[in-house]
N, C-alpha and C positions, 0 to 999 in steps of 0.2 A: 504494500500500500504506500503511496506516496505523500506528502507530505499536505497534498492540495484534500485527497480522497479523505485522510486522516480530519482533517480539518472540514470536510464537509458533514463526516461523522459527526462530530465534536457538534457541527451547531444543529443538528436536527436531534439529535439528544439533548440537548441544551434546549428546545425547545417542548423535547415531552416531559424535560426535567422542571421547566417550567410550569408546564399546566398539572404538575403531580405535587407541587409547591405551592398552588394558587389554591389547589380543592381542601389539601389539610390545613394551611393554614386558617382559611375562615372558620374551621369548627374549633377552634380558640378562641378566636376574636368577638363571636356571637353575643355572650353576655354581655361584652362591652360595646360592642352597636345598638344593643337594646338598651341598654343606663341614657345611653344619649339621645338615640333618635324616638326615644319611647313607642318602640314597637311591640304588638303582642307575641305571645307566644305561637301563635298561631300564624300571623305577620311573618316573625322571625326563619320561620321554617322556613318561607318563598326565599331568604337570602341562596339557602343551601340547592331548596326543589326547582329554584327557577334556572339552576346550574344545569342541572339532571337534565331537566325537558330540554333544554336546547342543546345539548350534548348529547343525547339518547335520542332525541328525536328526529337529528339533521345527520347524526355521522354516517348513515348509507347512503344518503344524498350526496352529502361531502367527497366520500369516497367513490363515489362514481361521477362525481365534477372533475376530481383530479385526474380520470383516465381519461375525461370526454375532454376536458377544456383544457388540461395541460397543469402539472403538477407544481413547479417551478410557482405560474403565475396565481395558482389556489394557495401555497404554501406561504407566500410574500404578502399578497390581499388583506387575507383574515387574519396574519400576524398584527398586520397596520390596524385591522378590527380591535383585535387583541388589548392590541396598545389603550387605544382610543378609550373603550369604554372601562377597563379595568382601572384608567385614570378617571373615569367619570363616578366610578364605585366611591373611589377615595375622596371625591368635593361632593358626594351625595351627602343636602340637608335632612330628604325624606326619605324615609320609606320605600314607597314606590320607584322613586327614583334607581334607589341600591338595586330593587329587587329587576328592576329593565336591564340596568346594565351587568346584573349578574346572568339574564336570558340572554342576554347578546354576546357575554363574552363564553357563555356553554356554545353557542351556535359556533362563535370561530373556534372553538377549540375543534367542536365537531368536523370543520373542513380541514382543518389545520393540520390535525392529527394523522389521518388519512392521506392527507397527500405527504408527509413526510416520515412515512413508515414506509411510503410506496416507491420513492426517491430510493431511500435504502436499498430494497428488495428488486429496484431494476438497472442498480449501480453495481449492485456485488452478485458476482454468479451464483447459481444456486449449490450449495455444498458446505465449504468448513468457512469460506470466506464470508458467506452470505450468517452463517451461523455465528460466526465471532458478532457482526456486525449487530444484527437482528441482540444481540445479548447484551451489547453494551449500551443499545438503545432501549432495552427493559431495564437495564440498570438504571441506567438515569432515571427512567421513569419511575419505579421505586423507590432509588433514592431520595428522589424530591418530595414522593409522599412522607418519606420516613422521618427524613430531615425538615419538613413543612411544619411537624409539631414542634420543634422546637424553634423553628425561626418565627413562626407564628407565637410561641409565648411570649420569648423576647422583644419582638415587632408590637406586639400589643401593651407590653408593661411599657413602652414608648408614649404611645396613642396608637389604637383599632384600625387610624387609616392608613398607618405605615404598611398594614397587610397587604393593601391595593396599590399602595405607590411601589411597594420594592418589585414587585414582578414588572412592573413600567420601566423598569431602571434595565431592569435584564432583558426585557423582550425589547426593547431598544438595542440593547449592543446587538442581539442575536437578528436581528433585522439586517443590521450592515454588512453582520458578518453573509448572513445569507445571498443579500444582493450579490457579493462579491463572487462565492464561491458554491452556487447552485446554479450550474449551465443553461443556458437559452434553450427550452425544446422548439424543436420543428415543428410548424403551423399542422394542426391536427385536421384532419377530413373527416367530418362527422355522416358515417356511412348511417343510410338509412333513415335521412329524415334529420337526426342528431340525435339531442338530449331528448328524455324522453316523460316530460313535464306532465300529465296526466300522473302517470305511476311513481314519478318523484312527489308529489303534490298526497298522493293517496296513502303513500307507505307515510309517509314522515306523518302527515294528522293521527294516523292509527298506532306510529310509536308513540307520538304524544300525549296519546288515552290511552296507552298502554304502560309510561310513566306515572301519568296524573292515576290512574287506579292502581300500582304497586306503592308510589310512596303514600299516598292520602288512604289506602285500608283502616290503618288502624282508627285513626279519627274522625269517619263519616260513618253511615248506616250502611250494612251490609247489601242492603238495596241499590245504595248509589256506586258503592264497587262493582255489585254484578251486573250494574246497568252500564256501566264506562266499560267493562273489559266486553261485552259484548258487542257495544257499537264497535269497539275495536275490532274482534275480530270477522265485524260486518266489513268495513274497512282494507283488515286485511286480505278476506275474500275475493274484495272487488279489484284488490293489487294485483292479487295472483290473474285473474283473468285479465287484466290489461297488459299483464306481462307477457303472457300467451298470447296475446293477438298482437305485440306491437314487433314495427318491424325492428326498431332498434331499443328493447327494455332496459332498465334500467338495473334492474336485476337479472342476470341469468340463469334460470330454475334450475337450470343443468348444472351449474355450480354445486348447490346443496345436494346432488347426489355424493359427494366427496364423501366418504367416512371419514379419513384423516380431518378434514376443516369441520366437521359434525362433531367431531372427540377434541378437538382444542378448541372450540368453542361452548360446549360445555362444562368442559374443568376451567374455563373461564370465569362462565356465571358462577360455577360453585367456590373457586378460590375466593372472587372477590366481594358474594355474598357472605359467607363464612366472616373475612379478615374484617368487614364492614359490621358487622354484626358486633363480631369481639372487639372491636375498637369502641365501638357503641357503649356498650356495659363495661369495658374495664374505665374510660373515661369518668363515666358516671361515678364506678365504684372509689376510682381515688380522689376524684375531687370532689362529689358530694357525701361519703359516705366516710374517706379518712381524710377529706377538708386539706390533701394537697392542691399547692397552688397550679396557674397552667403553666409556668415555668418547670417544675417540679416535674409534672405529667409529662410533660415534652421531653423532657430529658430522661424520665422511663423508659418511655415507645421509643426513645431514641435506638435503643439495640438494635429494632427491625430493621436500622440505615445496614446492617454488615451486609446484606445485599449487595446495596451499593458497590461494595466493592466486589465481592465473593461471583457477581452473576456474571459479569467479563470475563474476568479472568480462570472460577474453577471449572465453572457451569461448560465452557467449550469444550474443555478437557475431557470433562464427562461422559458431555454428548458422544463425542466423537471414540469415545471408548466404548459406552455401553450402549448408545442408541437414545434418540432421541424421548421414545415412550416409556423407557424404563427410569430415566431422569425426571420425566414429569411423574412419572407412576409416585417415582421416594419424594416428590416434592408433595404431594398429598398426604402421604404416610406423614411427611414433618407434618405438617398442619396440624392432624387429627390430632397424632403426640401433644402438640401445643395446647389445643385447647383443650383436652385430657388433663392435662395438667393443671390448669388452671382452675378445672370444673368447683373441686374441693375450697375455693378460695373462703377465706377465713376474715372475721372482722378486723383483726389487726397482724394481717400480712405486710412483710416488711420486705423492700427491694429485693433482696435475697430470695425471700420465697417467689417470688413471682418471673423471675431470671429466666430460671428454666425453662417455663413458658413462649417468654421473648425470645431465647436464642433458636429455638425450635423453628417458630412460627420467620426468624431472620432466613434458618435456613430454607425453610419449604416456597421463601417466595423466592432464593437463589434459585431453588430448581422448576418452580413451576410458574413462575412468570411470565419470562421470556419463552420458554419452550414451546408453548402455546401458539404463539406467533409464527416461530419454525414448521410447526405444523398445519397451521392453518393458512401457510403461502406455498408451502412445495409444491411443484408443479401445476402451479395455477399460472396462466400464461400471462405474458407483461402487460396484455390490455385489460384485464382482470386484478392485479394487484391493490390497485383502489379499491375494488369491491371485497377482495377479501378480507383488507385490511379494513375496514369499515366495519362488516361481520363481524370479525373479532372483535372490536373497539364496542360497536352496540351490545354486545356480552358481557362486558366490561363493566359496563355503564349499567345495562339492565341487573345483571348479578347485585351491584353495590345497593340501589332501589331496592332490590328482592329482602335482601339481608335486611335493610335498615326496617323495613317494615314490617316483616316478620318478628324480626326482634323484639322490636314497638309492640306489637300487639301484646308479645308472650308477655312482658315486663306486665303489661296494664292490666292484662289478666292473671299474672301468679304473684304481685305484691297485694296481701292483705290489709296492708296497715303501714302507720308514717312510724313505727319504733325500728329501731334500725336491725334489728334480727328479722325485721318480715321483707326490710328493704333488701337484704342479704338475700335472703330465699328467695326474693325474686331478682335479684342478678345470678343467681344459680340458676335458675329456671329459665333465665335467655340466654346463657352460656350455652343449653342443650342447642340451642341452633348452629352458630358457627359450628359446635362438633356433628351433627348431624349432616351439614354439607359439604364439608371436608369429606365424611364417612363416604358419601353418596357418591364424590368424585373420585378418592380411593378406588368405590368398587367400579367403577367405569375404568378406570386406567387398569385395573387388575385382570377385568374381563378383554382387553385392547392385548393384554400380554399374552393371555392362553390363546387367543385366535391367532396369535403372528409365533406362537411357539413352536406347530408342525413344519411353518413354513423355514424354518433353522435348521432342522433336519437332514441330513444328506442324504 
């Protein structure tokens, strides 16, 4: 790799290091937009949900803008989005305000993201090269979540809108850099009519009720869930058949026959339903229930950063020894471990006890992070790479929604009472989920090994 290629790595990791740095840190900052801007509880939520909806709702659209209209110029655009409104976060006096420019900066993330996973994957051949690359770009993305808690406690014991200004600071430099050293693509022929704006228009409103009804469950009437997911899947219905008739779809149905991108797009949604989940209730547990600060917390979850480094550099290693599914397979197995361990958690657990936990759950997102990506882009061909990296990404995205409100529900149905032994019982009682979707991905990657084991056989 040369010194230019290196360097173009550097800034499109820099960029998902970015948006993994912008999602943790606002669940720090929360309390402290509410003391000011005097939002409810309910208010408040739309800082985090209005992320989701435009990030869950646009990134298959995104992802297929960057094969149709050119990767280069979707990735430069929505950065400039990027910028724009995340600065607009940070001078918001209201409410509403926050809550738009947090929809808008999900939506560029939604195209953003997409085209520069797709950059990767049609820069670096498919094999060990494409595989280091693809890892070092889950790392950063990991890392910035990881590292998000703690730069967000810090950014917050400042002032709340330092949260919004520092990613402005960085997705600035990473814009220049971009300009510089992400190539001019050649003017693209949109075969077939082109973009295919009915079925982009149909998929994105039916992810968007398919968001608004996983995060809003727990706190509307069961009525109004099963009325949202059903227009949804009216919605979705009407996707598929426009997909079928059109000459140039926007999705490829034929894609989803893949197994391999059906298998790393489900240990997807379960990894990051799961780690969403347990970041949920272990939050809650240290700083509502042992009255640590969000400095403190931050610097707990901080362990989950060894990623950071561990996914570059061992995770190729790995791969390239054992196989790519057997990597992902033990990176579930860490999960489970993790939150196994944690299940027993005690009212006055002390860093030490809860260690073990963390370095577990550090290592299962080394191995099953990025691998997922490897799997869900092999030989999918270069005019497709947008789409399939979208799929994975709306996995991503729907997983974390799934986790957070499942959780939510369990918590509001197994806490009895405000004493803090029934508050206990019910962070034990939504513990069981992150372990129950870990478990569920486990046995999907374990079922993926007995099918590909006659095929080793001589």
């Amino acid at each position: 790799m040369s010194g230019r290629v290196w360097g173009l790595l550097l800034v499109l990791s820099g960029a998902i290091f970015l948006e993994g740095i912008d999602v943790s840190m606002m669940g720090v900052a929360l309390p402290s937009i509410r003391a000011e801007l005097g939002m409810s509880t309910s208010a408040l939520q739309w800082v985090v949900s209005a992320y989701v909806l435009g990030y869950g709702g646009f990134v298959l659209l995104g992802g297929r803008a960057a094969d149709l209209l050119g990767r280069r110029r979707m990735f430069i655009g929505w950065l400039v989005v990027f910028v724009a409104f995340s600065g607009l976060g940070g001078l918001a006096e209201a409410g509403w305000v926050l809550v738009v420019a947090r929809f808008v900066t999900g939506v560029a993330a939604a195209f953003l993201a997409p085209a520069g996973l797709s950059i990767i994957t049609t820069t670096f051949a498919e094999g060990p090269a494409r595989n280091r690359a693809v890892l070092v770009y889950a790392g950063a993305a990991a890392g910035g979540f990881s590292l998000g808690m703690v730069t967000g406690g810090l950014l917050t014991a400042v002032h709340w809108r330092w949260v919004f200004f520092a990613p402005v600071v960085l997705a600035a430099a990473i814009l220049g850099a971009a300009v510089v050293l992400i190539h001019r693509e050649e003017r693209r022929e949109r075969a077939g009519g082109g973009f295919d704006l009915p079925g982009g228009l149909t998929l994105t409103a039916a992810m968007l009720l398919l968001v608004v009804g996983i995060v809003h469950a727990p706190e509307v009437a069961p009525r109004t869930t099963l009325v949202t997911l059903a227009a949804a899947a009216v919605l979705l219905a009407a996707f598929v058949r426009i997909e079928r008739r059109s000459v140039a779809p926007l999705v490829r149905l034929g894609i989803l026959a893949s197994a391999p991108l059906l298998r790393a797009n489900a240990s997807a949604v379960l990894l990051l339903a799961s780690f969403m989940a347990f970041q949920f209730v272990a939050v809650l547990y240290l700083q509502e229930l042992r009255g640590w600060s969000t400095v403190e917390t931050g610097l707990a979850l901080a362990v989950l950063g060894i990623d950071a480094v561990l996914a570059p550099t061992l995770t190729p290693l790995l791969v390239a020894r054992f196989g790519n599914p057997r990597v992902l397979a033990a990176g579930m197995v860490f999960a489970t471990l993790g939150y196994l361990l944690f299940l027993p958690v005690g009212p006055d657990w002390g860093f030490a006890a809860m260690l073990p936990s963390f370095l577990a759950l550090g290592v299962a997102f080394t191995l099953a992070y990025g691998t997922p990506t490897i799997a869900a882009t092999d030989g999918v061909a270069d005019s497709e790479q947008g789409l399939a990296s979208g799929l994975l990404t709306t996995s991503f995205q729907f997983g974390a929604a799934l986790g957070l409100a499942v959780v939510s529900a369990v918590l509001v149905a197994a806490t009895a009472g405000d004493s803090p032994a029934a508050v206990l019982e019910g962070y034990r009682a939504g513990l069981v989920v992150p372990l129950v979707a870990a478990g569920l991905g486990t046995l999907i990657m374990a079922t993926d090994l007995r099918r590909r084991a006659p095929e080793r056989r001589p």
